[in-house]
C-alpha positions, 0 to 999 in steps of 0.5 A: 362694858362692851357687848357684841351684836352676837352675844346681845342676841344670845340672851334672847333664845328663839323660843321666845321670840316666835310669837313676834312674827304673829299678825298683829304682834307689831305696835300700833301703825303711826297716826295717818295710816288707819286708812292703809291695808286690808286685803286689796291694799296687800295685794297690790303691794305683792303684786307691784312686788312681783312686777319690780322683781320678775316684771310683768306679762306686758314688759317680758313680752317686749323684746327689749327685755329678752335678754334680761330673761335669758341671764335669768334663766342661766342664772337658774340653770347654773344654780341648779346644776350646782345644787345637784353636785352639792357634798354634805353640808352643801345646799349648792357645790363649793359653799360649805355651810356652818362657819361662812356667813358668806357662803350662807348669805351666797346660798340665799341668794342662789335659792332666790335666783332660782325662784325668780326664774320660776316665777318671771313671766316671758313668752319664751320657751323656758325650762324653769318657768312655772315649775313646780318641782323646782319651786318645791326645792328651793322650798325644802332647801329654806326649810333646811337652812333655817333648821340646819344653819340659820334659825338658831340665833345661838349658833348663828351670827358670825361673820359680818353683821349685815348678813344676818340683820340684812343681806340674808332677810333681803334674800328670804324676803324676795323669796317668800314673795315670788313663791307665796303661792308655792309656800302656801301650799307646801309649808305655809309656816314659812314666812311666820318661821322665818320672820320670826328669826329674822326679827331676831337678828334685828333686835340687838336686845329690843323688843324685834322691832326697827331701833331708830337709835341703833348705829346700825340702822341707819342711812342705806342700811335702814332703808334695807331693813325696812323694806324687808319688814314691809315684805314680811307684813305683806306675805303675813297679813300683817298691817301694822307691820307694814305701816310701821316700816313705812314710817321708819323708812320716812326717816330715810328721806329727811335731809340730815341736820347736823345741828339737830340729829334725829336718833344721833344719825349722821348717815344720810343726804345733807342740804348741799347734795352731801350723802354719808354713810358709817357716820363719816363716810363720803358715800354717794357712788356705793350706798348712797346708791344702795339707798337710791335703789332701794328708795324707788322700789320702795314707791313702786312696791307700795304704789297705789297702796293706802301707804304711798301718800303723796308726791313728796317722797319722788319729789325728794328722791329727784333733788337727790339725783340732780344735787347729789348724783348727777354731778358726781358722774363724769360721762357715765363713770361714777367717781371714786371720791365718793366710793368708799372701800368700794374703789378696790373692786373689779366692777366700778365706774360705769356699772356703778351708774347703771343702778343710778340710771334704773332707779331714774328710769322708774322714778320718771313715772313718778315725778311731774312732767317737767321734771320726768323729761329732765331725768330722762334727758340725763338718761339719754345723755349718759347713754350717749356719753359713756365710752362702755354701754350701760347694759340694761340686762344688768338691771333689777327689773324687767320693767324697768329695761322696757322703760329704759328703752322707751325713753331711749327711743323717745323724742326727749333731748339728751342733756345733763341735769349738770351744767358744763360749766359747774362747781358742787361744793359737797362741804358736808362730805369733804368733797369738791367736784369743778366741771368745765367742757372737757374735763372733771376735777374732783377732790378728796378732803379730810377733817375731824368730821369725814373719814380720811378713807375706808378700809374694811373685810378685806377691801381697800388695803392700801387706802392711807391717804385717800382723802388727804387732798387726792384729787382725780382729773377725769378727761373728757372722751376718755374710757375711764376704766383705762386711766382710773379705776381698779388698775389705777388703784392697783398700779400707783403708789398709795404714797403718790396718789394724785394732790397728796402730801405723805411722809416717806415710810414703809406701811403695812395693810390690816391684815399684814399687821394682825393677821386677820380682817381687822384688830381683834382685842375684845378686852379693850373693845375692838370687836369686828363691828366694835365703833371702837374699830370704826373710829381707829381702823375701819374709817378713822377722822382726821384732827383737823376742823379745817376743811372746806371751801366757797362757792361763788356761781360756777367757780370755787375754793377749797381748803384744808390742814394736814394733820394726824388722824383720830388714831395716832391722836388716840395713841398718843393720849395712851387710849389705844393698846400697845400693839396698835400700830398707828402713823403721825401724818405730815403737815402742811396747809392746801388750797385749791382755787377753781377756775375755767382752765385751771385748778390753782393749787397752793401749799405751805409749811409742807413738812414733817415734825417727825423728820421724815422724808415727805413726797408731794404728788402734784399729779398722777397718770397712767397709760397703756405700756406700749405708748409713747408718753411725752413729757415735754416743758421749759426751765425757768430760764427758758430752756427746753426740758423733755422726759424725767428727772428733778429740774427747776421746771416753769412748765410741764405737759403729759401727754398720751397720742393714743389717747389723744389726751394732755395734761399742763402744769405752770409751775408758779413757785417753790423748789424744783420738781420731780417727773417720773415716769416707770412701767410697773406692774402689780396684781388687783389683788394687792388692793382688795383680798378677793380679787381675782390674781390678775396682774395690771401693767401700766405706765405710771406718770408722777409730777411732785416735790420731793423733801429730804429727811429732817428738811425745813417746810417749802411752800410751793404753787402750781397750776393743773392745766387740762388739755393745755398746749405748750403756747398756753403753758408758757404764757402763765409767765405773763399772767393771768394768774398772780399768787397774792399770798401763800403762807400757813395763815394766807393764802390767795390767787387773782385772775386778771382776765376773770376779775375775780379774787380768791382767798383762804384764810386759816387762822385767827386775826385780820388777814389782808390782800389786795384791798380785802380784810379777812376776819378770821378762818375763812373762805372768799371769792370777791369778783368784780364785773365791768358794769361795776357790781361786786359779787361776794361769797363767803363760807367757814370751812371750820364750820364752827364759827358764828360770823365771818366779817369781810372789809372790801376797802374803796367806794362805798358799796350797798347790797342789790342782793344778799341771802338772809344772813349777809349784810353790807355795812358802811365803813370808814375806808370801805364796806364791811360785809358781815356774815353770820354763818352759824350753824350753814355747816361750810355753806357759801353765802352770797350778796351782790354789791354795787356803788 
């Protein structure tokens, strides 16, 4: 039987749960913290705490950070003007409390501001700074809240349950710390009160504590948590408390296994630089960047404390910033791949890498000091790359403006922590980003592992095929906010995203189809938090294991099969209600083949078994309405071809003067194409319900292949050419690329002037090519060098298999180097490289060969 969240709470009334708040209530500390706590212990906690938060005299006197302290201050002005015109069941005007979780979890967080105000230092005249009277509201109005609308358990939790396990304990936590003195005086059972409700709405059923097995607290999620329970012990006393969420929180840091899952959590970072939230979500840029942030202010707040322990947690927090983050930022914008529901909102991209940029700033001094000049290396490089100035006024800390403008005024060279020249293969989240000067590739794929897209209150309506192979092509010098982003979001197509395959039919949002945020039908198990509504509405899986790709140096493949997703599957085994409204996907299989000036793209048995018409998006641009795009190209007898219409095109270039940009596009094989190119006009709101009604206009450019109702499978090859002129373009006549193979069992590309071969393989069988054996699914990139060594990388995208076996026919060849796992053996006729590759979850194998 399926209980919500809600009605677990409910058996456990808040009478009984006061005395969990208690000092000394909590279980024993973990083996090793004996030697934390105690009466300076705590106060250096508080303090480090109020430093992260309000800074300190020394950073608030640094005029760098004065215009931090002065949007502090509006901010509190604001706030209480809106508190003096508060109407009856209002603490502040406009938020009626008593059925919205949001505006509750708004009015905590407004009381919070306030006493943040109160309490920051600065040596500026202030008209809140210290004020008692002020502080004594903000008081009064927590006492109120928690005896009006928040402290009986049986009343509360609706809505969204992060509001009443996180957001507001976030918020209450803060407070209790900046007033500690205020509350002491004027109601010192307030941290015990509050605590003990906040552990209420924690305990889903438990005994108050963290549950490590609880999908709910997980990943950024845990982090969160956990930092508002060492919060809680501080302003209590409390020890054990404290050290308990310490070693909580320490499971945050451990690199997911997925071979051996700690309290069945996926969510988290994986060993290729891969972060996942929600189990199956690529997550990096949203709570990936939660974590981040938290993470650090986590070693800042317990810094000098007996329960830092040592460097390593700084230590891994930087391999998540140069493996995980960096790559994922294209000159300051953080890329949507790796946003989740995130996407839809108004304020992405360069705001996203400005919590990303505070947390290197303060982890600098943390770090060795190599390692901190190569952080604030790739400081100083985003701020010189990014078209839109980081704001550090937008900062959580004071302190960490003023750190910010010391590395910025340092003698450190700006360079990325990522090469020019660069490929991540982040096979543990679907993704794949190829970076070369100039631009950025990054790739959205799904499988039965990640979720196609995420959906979820509201956000990302229109989100169907978000990962089925969406890619976004990043110019180098371009203000990303103009061509991506929320008006990109807005404006194109969900149908015709850059790099999809869709059927042609008409879909309707969440709400449009049940009128409401999400399928509501308790009986069968779909609740607002249910994982029933995770698996099939919120962020549904693909069916298809394969999805993946190899690595080899700064080049790469990728891979994927087009398929249903987890709810249509459903649907059709009759596991889902009648009323749930589900879509069969198109078909097709896909590889992606990364070099220096092209992105090599093939597609086969593209189709669709239910006859429907189905659209393939080669690529997708927009620019400003008033300029003047051109479109310009060749037939494939030569001919000259300028603006739209389906054509059987060799080559098309997209170019946009204003911005001084153009893409190219070989058309290698397959049917004739189609380029549009329309004004169109859309609201934000059309992607996320509380956006504001602000309409977007742009011209939208779309290159794709068009297949009509109940048509056979194409198969179709083309290459994206950044920056190409029309003499390049024209030259992909003669080479170098030559398409070996493009079948739904093969697909393969070589690169005569890179000598290197790249293959896909996608089912079961030997799959030969150009002098190479596959054995089986695979991924293989083999590239050949003048001095004679042949360098080799393998990697199953199934993730499922145990060994792959390749046969390079010709010479002999013995292994110079080969990772542990690989090796050469001698075959008639050639060499056989096995490659055990059980339990590398898609990672790449290498070994360099020689005669």
């Amino acid at each position: 039987m399926h209980f919500s969240r809600r009605a677990l709470l409910s058996l456990f009334p808040a009478a009984t749960v006061l005395a969990v708040a208690a000092p000394g209530a909590q279980a024993a500390p973990p083996p090793g913290a004996a030697a934390a706590g105690g009466a300076a212990d705590r106060a250096r906690l508080l303090a480090n705490t109020l430093a992260v938060f309000a800074g300190t005299e020394e950073s608030n006197a640094r005029p760098e950070v004065a215009a931090k302290l002065a949007a502090v201050e509006a901010t509190a002005l604001t706030r209480l003007a809106a508190m003096d015109g508060a109407g009856a069941g209002e603490i502040f005007r406009g938020m009626p409390l008593g059925t919205s979780d949001p505006d509750l979890a708004r009015t905590y967080q407004y009381l919070c501001e306030i006493a943040l105000a109160v309490r920051a230092p600065g040596p500026a005249p202030s008209r809140v700074r210290g004020d008692r009277a002020v502080a004594a509201r903000v008081i009064d109005a927590l006492v109120r809240l928690h005896d009006t609308w928040y402290g009986d358990q049986s009343r509360g939790y609706y809505g969204n349950w992060f509001t009443w396990e996180i957001g507001i304990s976030t918020q209450v936590g803060k407070c209790l710390v900046l007033l500690r003195d205020e509350i002491a005086a004027h109601r010192p059972d307030l941290p015990a009160v509050y605590t003990a409700s906040m552990d209420a709405y924690l305990r889903n059923g438990s005994d108050g504590d963290v549950d490590l097995d609880s999908r709910f607290h997980t990943g950024a999620n845990l982090a969160d948590i956990t930092t508002n329970r060492i919060l809680q012990g501080a302003v209590l006393g409390d020890d054990a408390r404290i050290a308990k969420a310490v070693a909580d929180q320490l499971t945050v840091f451990a690199t997911i296994d997925p071979y051996e899952l700690r309290h069945g959590v996926t969510d988290g970072f994986y060993a290729d630089g891969s972060f996942i939230q929600h189990a199956s979500v690529a997550y990096t840029g949203s709570y990936g960047k939660g974590l981040l942030t938290r993470v650090v202010q986590t070693v800042k707040i317990l810094d000098g404390t007996g329960w830092s322990g040592g460097g390593e947690l700084p230590g891994t927090v930087r391999r998540w910033v140069t493996d995980g983050f960096a790559p994922l930022i294209h000159e300051g914008w953080m890329m949507e791949a790796v946003k989740g529901r995130g996407v839809s909102r108004t304020g992405t991209g360069y705001a996203d890498t400005a919590a990303v940029v505070e947390a290197v700033v303060d982890l600098c001094a943390h770090v060795p000091p190599g390692e901190a000049e190569a952080l604030a290396g790739w400081v100083k490089q985003v701020h010189g790359t990014s078209p839109a100035p980081l704001n550090p006024a937008a900062f959580v800390s004071p302190v960490s403006v003023a750190r910010y403008a010391d590395v910025l005024a340092s003698s450190v060279p700006a360079r990325d922590l990522t090469p020019p020249a660069h490929h991540a293969a982040f096979n543990a989240m679907d993704r794949t980003v190829h970076r070369r000067p100039g631009w950025t590739f990054a790739l959205s794929r799904t499988s039965s592992r990640i979720s196609r897209y995420e959906y979820m209150s509201g956000e990302n309506l229109t989100p169907w095929f978000q990962g089925d192979g969406a890619h976004h092509l990043y110019l180098s010098g371009q203000d990303q906010s103009r061509v991506y982003g929320i008006d990109h979001l807005t404006v194109v197509d969900p149908l015709r995203l850059a790099g999809v395959t869709a059927p042609v039919e008409p879909r309707r949002t969440v709400p449009e189809l049940y009128g409401t945020l999400w399928y509501d039908n308790p009986e069968r198990g779909f609740t607002a938090s249910s994982e029933a509504q995770n698996t099939y509405v919120y962020f549904p899986r693909g069916t298809e294991a394969h999805s993946g790709g190899a690595r080899l140096g700064a080049y790469g493949t990728a891979a994927m099969v087009l398929g249903d997703d987890a709810a249509y599957a459903a649907d059709r085994a009759g596991l889902l209600p009648d009323d749930f409204v589900t879509h069969r996907g198109a078909r097709g299989t896909k590889s992606w083949f990364m070099f220096d000036d092209e992105i090599v793209v093939l597609a086969a048995g593209v189709g669709d078994p239910a006859g429907r018409p189905v659209t393939t998006t080669l690529d997708t641009r927009i620019a400003a309405p008033d300029t003047e795009v051109a479109l310009t190209g060749e037939l494939r007898g030569g001919a000259p071809w300028e603006g739209t219409g389906t054509a059987p095109l060799a080559w098309l270039r997209w170019a946009d003067p204003a911005e001084d940009t153009a893409v190219g596009y070989a058309l290698l094989s397959g049917p004739p194409v189609t380029a549009g190119l329309a004004t169109v006009t859309r609201s934000r709101r059309t992607v996320r319900l509380t956006n504001p009604d602000t309409p977007v206009t742009r011209q939208v450019f779309t290159l794709g292949v068009d297949q009509r109702a109940g048509g056979p499978p194409v198969s179709f090859a083309y290459a994206l050419v950044p920056g190409a002129t029309a003499r390049r373009l024209r030259s992909y006549a003669g080479g170098p690329l030559t398409v070996l193979a493009n079948t739904t069992r093969l697909q393969a590309v070589r690169h005569a002037r890179l000598g290197l071969l790249a293959v896909n393989t996608f089912t079961p069988g030997t799959h030969r090519t150009a002098g190479l054996a596959v054995d089986g699914p695979a991924s293989v990139l083999v590239r050949r060098t003048p001095d004679g060594a042949t360098s080799l990388a393998v990697a199953d995208p199934t993730t499922e298999r145990d060994t792959v076996s390749v046969t390079l026919h010709g010479r002999r060849l013995r292994a110079v180097h080969a990772d542990p796992g690989v090796r050469a053996v001698p075959v008639p006729g050639g060499t056989r490289v096995e490659v055990t590759t059980r339990h590398r979850y898609g990672r790449s194998l290498e070994a360099t060969l020689r005669p």
